[in-house]
C-alpha positions in Angstrom: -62.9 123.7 75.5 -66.3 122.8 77.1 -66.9 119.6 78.0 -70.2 119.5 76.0 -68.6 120.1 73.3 -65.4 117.6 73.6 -68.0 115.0 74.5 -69.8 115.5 71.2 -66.5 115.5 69.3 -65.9 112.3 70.7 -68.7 110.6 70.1 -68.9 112.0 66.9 -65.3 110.6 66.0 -66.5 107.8 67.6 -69.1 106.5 65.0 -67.1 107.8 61.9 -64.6 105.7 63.0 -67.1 103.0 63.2 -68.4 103.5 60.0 -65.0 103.9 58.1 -63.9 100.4 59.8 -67.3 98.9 57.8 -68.9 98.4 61.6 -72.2 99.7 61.0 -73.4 97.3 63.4 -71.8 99.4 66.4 -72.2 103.0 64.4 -75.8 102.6 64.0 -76.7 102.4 67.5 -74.1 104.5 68.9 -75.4 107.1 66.3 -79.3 106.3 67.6 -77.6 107.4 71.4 -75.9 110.3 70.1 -79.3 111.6 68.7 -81.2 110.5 72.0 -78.6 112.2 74.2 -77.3 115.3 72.4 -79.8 117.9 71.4 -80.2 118.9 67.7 -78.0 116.3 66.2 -77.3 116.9 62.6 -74.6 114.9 61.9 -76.7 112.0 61.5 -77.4 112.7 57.8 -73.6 113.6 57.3 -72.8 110.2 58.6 -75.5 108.8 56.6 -74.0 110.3 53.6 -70.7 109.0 54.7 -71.9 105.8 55.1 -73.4 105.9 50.9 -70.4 107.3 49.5 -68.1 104.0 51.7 -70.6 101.1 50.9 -73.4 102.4 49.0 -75.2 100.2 46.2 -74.6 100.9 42.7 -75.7 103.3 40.5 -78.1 101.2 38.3 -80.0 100.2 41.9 -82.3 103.8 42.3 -83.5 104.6 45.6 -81.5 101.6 47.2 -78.3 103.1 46.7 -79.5 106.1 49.1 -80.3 103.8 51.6 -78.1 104.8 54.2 -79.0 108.4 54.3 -82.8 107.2 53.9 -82.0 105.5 57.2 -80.5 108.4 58.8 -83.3 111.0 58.0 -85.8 108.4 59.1 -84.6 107.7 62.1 -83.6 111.3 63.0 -87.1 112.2 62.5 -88.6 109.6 64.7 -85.8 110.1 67.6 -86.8 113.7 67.0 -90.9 113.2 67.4 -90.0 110.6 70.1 -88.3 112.8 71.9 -91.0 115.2 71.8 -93.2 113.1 73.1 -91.4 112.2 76.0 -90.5 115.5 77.4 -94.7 116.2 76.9 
């Protein structure tokens, strides 16, 4: 297996594992490095997802019971521009 890829697994276990232990003070910012170091990381709207279905508000709340994936597309798309900017 390449070690790209075994990395990325890891890491990826890493913060599920985080966020199914109810740590989302340690998944969110080892999520924010896995999108800074790993190119085209899409499994930060999965985990975002994840992280709704676990802990997310109730029904009767509207947009707040989205909030984690809101969080996740956010801050995907301003690693993403960031990113972008950086390698300008």
């Amino acid at each position: 297996m390449h070690t790209n890829l075994l990395f990325r697994i890891l890491l990826d276990l890493a913060v599920v594992m985080c966020i199914l232990l109810g740590w989302w003070f340690i998944a969110l910012p080892l999520a924010v490095l896995c999108a800074w170091m790993l190119p085209c990381y899409l499994e930060l709207p999965v985990e975002g997802l994840l992280f709704d279905s676990l802990y997310g508000l109730g029904r009767g709340l509207g947009v707040l019971g989205f909030l984690g994936i809101i969080i996740s597309l956010v801050l995907g798309l301003v690693i993403i521009l960031i990113k972008a900017i950086v390698k300008m």
